[in-house]
matplotlib code that plots the C-alpha trace (Angstrom):
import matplotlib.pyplot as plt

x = [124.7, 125.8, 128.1, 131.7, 132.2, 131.9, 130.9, 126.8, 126.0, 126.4, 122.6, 121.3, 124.0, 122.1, 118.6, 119.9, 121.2, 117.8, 116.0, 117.5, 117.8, 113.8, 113.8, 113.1, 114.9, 118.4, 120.6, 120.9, 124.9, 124.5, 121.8, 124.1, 126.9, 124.1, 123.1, 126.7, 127.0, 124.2, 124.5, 128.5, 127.0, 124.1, 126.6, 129.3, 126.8, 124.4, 121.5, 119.3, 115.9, 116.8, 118.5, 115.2, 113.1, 115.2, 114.7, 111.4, 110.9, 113.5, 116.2, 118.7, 118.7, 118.8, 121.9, 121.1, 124.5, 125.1, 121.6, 122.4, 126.3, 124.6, 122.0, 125.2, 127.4, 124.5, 123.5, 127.2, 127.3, 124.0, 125.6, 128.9, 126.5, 124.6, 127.6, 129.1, 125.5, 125.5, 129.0, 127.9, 125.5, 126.8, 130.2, 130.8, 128.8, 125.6, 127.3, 129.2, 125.8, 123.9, 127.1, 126.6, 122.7, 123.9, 126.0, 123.2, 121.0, 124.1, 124.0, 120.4, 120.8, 123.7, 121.9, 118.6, 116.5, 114.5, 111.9, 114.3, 116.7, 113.7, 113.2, 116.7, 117.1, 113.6, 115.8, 119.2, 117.1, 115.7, 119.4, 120.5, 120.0, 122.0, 119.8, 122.6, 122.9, 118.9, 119.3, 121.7, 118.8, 116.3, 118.7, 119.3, 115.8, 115.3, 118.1, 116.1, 112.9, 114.6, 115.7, 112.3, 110.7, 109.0, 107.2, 105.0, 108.3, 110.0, 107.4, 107.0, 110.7, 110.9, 108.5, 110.0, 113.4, 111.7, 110.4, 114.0, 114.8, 112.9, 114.7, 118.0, 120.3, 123.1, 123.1, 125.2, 122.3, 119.5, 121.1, 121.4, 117.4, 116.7, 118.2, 116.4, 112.6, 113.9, 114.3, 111.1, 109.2, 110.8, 109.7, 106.4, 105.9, 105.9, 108.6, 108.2, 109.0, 112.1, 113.4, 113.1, 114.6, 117.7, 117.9, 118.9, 121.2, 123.6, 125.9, 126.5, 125.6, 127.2, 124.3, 126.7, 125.1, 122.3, 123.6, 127.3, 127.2, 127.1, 123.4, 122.1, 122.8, 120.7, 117.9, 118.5, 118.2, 115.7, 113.4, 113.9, 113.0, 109.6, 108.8, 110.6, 110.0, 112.4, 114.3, 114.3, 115.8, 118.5, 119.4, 119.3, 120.5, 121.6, 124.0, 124.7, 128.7, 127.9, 125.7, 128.6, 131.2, 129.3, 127.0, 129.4, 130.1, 126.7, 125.8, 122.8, 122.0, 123.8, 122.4, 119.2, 119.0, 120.8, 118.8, 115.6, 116.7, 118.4, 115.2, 116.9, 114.3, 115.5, 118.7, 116.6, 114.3, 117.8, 119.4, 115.7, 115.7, 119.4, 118.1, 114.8, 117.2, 118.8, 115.2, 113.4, 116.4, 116.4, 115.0, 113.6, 112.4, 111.0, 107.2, 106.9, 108.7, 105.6, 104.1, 107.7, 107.6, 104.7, 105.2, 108.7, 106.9, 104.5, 106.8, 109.1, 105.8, 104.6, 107.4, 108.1, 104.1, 104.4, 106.4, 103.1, 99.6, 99.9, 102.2, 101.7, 102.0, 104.6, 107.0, 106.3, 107.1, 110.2, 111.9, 111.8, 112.9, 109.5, 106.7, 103.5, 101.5, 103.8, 103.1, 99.4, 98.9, 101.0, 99.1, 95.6, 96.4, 98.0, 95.1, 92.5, 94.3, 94.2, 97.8, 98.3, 96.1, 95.9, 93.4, 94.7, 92.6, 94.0, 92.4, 94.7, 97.5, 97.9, 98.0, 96.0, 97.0, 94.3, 95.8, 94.0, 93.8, 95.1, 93.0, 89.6, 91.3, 91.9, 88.2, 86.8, 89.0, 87.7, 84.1, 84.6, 86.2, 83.7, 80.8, 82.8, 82.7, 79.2, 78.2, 80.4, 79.1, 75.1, 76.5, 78.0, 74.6, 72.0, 74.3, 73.9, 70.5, 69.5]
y = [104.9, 107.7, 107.4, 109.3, 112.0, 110.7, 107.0, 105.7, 104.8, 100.8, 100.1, 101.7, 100.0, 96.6, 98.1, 98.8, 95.2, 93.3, 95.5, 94.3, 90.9, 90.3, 92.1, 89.9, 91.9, 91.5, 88.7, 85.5, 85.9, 89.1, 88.0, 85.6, 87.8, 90.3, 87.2, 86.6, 90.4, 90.6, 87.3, 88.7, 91.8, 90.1, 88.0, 90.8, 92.6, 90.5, 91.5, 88.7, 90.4, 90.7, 87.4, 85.9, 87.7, 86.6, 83.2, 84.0, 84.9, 82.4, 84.9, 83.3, 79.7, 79.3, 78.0, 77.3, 77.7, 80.8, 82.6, 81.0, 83.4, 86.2, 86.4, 85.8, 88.2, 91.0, 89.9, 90.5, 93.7, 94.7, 93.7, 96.0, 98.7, 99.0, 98.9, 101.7, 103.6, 102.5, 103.7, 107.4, 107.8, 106.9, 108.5, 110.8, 114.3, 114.9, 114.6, 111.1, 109.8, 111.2, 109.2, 106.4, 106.2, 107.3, 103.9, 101.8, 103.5, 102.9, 99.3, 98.9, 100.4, 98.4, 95.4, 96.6, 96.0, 99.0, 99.4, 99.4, 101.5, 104.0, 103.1, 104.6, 107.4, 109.0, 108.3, 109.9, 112.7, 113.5, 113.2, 115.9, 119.5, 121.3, 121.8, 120.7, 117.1, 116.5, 117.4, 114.4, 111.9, 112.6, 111.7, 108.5, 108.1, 109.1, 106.6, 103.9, 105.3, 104.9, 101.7, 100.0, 102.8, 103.9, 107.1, 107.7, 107.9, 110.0, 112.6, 112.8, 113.0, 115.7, 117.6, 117.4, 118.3, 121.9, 122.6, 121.9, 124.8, 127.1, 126.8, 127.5, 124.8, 125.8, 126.4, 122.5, 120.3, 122.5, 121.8, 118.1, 118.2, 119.5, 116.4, 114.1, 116.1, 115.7, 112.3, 111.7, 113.8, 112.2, 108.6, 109.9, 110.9, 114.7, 115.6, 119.4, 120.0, 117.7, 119.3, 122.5, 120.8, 118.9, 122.5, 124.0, 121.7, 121.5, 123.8, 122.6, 118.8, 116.6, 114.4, 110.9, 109.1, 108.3, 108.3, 109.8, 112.7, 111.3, 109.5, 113.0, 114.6, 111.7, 112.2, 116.3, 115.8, 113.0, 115.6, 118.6, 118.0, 116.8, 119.8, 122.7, 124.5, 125.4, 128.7, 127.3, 124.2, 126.1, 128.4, 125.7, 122.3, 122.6, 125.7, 124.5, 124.0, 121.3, 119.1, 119.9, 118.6, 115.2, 114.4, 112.8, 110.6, 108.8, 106.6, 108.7, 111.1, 114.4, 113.0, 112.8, 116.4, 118.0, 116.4, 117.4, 121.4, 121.2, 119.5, 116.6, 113.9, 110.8, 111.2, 111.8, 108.3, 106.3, 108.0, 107.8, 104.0, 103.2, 105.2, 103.2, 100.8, 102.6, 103.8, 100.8, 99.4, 102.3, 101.5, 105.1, 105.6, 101.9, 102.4, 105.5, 103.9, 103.8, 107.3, 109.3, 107.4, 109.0, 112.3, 112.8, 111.7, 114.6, 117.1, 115.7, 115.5, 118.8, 120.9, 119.3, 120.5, 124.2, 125.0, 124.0, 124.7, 121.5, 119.3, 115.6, 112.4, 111.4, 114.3, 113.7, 110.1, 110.8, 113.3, 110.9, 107.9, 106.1, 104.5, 106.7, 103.8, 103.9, 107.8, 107.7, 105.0, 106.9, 110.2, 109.3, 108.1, 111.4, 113.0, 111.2, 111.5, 114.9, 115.2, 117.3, 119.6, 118.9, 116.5, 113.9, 113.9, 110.2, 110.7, 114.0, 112.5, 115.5, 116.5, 120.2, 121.8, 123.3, 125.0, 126.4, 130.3, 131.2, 134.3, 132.0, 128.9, 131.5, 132.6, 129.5, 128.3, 132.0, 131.0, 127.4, 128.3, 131.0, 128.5, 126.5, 129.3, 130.2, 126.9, 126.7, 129.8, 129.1, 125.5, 127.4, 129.7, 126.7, 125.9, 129.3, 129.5, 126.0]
z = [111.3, 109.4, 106.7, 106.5, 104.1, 100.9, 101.4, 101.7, 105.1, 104.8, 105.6, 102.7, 100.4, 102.1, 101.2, 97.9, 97.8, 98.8, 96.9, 93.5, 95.0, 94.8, 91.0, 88.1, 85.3, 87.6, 86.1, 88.3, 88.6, 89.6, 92.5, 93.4, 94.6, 95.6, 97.7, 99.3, 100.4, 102.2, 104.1, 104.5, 106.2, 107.9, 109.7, 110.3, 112.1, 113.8, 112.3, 114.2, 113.6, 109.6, 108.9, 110.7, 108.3, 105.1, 106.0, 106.4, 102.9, 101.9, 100.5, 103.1, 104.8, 108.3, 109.9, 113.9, 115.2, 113.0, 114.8, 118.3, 117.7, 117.0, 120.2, 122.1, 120.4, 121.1, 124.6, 125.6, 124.0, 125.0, 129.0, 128.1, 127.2, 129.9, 132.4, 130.2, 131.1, 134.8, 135.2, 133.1, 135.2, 138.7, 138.0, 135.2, 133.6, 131.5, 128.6, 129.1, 130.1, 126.9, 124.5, 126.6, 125.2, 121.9, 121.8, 122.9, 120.2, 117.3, 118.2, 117.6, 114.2, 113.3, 114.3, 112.5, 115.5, 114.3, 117.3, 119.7, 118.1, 117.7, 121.8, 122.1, 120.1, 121.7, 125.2, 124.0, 122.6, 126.5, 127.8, 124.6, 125.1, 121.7, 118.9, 116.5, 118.5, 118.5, 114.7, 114.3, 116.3, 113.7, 110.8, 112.1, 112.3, 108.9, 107.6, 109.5, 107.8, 104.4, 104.7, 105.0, 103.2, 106.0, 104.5, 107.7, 110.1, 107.8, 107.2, 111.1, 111.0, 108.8, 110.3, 113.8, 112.4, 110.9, 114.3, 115.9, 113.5, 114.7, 118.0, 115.6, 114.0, 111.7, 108.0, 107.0, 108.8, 107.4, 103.8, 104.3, 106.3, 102.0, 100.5, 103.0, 102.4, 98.4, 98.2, 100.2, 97.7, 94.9, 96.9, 97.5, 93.5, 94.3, 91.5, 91.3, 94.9, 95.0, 92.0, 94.0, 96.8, 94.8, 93.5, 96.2, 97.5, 94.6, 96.0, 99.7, 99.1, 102.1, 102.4, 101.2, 103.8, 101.5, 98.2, 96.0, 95.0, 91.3, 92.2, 93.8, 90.4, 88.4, 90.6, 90.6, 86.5, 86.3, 88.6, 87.1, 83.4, 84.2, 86.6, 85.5, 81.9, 79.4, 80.7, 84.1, 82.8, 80.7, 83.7, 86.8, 85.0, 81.2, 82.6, 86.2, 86.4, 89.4, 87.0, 84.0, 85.9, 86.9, 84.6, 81.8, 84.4, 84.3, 81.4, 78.8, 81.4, 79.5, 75.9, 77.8, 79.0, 75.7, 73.5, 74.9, 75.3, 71.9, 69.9, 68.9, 69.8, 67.9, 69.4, 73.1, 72.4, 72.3, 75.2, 77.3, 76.0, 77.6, 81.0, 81.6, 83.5, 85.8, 86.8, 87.0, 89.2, 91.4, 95.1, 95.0, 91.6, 90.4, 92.4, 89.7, 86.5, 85.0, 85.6, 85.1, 81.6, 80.5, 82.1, 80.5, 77.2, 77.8, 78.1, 75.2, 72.7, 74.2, 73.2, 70.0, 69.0, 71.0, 67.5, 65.1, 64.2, 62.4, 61.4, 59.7, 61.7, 59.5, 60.2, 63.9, 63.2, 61.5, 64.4, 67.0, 65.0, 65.1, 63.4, 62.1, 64.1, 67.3, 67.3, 66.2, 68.9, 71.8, 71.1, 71.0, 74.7, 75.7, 74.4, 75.4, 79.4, 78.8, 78.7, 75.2, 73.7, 70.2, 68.0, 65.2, 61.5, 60.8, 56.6, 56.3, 58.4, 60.2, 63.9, 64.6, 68.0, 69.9, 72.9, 75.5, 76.0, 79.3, 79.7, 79.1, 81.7, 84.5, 84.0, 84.4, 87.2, 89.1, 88.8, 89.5, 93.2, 93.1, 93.0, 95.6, 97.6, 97.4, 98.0, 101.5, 102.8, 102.0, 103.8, 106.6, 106.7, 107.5, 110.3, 111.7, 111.2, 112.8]

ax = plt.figure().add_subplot(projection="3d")
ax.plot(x, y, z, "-o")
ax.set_aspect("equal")
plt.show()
């Protein structure tokens, strides 16, 4: 299941393919060939349990003959791959036996018969004894997690594959194991930690199995302005030679981050307006298209107001290229959310920043887990006493 060095493993392309298939803002000519590929690779691979559940849904149409090929196809392989195991085990080593598993497990996946793929690998993994090998289990069972967005397998997944580490594993799989637990944060809306994540792995990325190294680098950016501030941004992303050397590549994405460290906001709006596509037709990114929206619109208005005690609506207006009523409209919202600390006197026309003193906010956060704490430990008395 795993891709080679520098191409996507083919199943995820096919996740990315029906996932854009079933969107309303993709063109019809495009579904069409969208359509035609998957059926191409469907067939090419005898995926019985997916084409059955695409005619289900009415994405393919069922073709008798076609489905009658495939069982037959798989139940011949399926017979070649148990003599393979039969013969492993009756005349060869450990380790001939453990591949011949492996196989039966590969087939599974490339027919997407996920339960019994997931059967196979737990099998394998009792015939494997090096850490590194077990490792390379759980990323096919995080591959199959990502391609129905299975976010309960992959945490488990993830979690199994840092206890595996304790035991050792070498420095490459730990590396890609931070790619995998960063695009499940990012899937899962927990931005700041697969910023952190994406972070790290800049420099020894080898995870193409899941996406080129140009898409690791959109989502590395995309991540990272939302969560990290200013200096941290300069230092890690604006600076990074690895994002330099990519990012021109993708369409907006350099305007995107420039323009926000460099305070040119009209020119970010028109770069952030050509990007909202690519996000929305991202299989990872579209469930949060909404929320990352507003939050990179906090941090965009945000900074742009850290610089004033006031400063008219107008002016506001004006910098980002919009209307006084487009601004006075998007702020009261931010405000009112709590979002931005600052209050609007619509007769003057002028916003008035009001930002909170840290000193007095870590006060009241102290006695607020102090009460919490009180109130635990008179809880925790009564038990005691009864």
């Amino acid at each position: 299941m795993e891709g080679q060095e520098g191409s996507q493993q083919p199943q995820l392309v096919l996740a990315d393919k029906l996932f854009l298939l079933r969107q309303p803002d993709v063109p019809d000519i495009e579904k069409v060939r969208f359509k035609d590929d998957v059926f191409s690779f469907v067939k090419e691979n005898d995926m019985v349990p997916l084409y059955e559940t695409l005619v289900a849904d009415s994405v393919l149409d069922m073709d008798r003959a076609l489905l009658d090929s495939m069982r037959a196809k798989i139940d011949d392989e399926l017979k070649k791959l148990d003599e393979k195991i039969a013969d492993a085990e009756e005349n060869l080593g450990e380790s001939e036996v453990r591949e011949a598993h492996l196989a039966k497990s590969l087939f599974f996946i490339r027919i997407g018969d996920k339960e019994k793929a997931l059967e196979h690998l737990k099998l394998t993994e009792s015939k494997t004894v090096a850490v590194g090998q077990k490792m390379d289990l759980v990323f096919y069972t995080l591959q199959l997690g990502f391609f129905d967005m299975d976010f309960d397998l992959i945490a488990k997944s993830i979690d199994k594959a840092k206890n595996l580490f304790e035991e050792g594993g070498d420095w490459e799989r730990k590396n890609r194991l931070k790619v995998y637990e960063g695009l499940y944060c990012m899937s899962t809306r927990n931005f700041k930690k697969a910023a952190k994540l994406f972070l790290d792995s800049i420099s020894t990325f080898t995870t193409y199995e899941l996406f080129p190294y140009d898409t690791f680098i959109f989502y590395t950016v995309l991540t990272s302005i939302i969560s990290l501030d200013r200096v941290s941004l300069k230092q890690k992303v604006v600076d990074a030679p690895e994002i330099l050397t990519v990012i021109g590549k993708i369409q907006y994405l350099s305007e995107f981050l420039n323009s926000l460290y460099d305070c040119r906001y009209k020119s970010f709006f028109s770069a952030f307006a050509g990007l909202t596509e690519q996000i929305k037709l991202d299989r990872y990114l579209h469930p949060h298209f909404r929320y990352y929206m507003r939050e990179v619109r906090t941090v965009v208005y945000s900074q742009f107001l850290e610089s004033y005690k006031s400063v008219t609506i107008e002016a506001m207006a004006k910098a980002f290229g919009v209307t006084v009523d487009f601004i006075d409209l998007e702020l009261s919202r931010f405000i009112a959310a709590g979002k931005l600390h600052c209050k609007i006197d619509k007769v003057a026309g002028v916003l008035e920043t009001n930002r909170p003193d840290a000193k007095n906010a870590l006060y009241q956060a102290t006695i607020k887990q102090g009460d919490f704490l009180l109130n635990r430990i008179q809880k925790l008395s009564r038990v005691i006493d009864l």
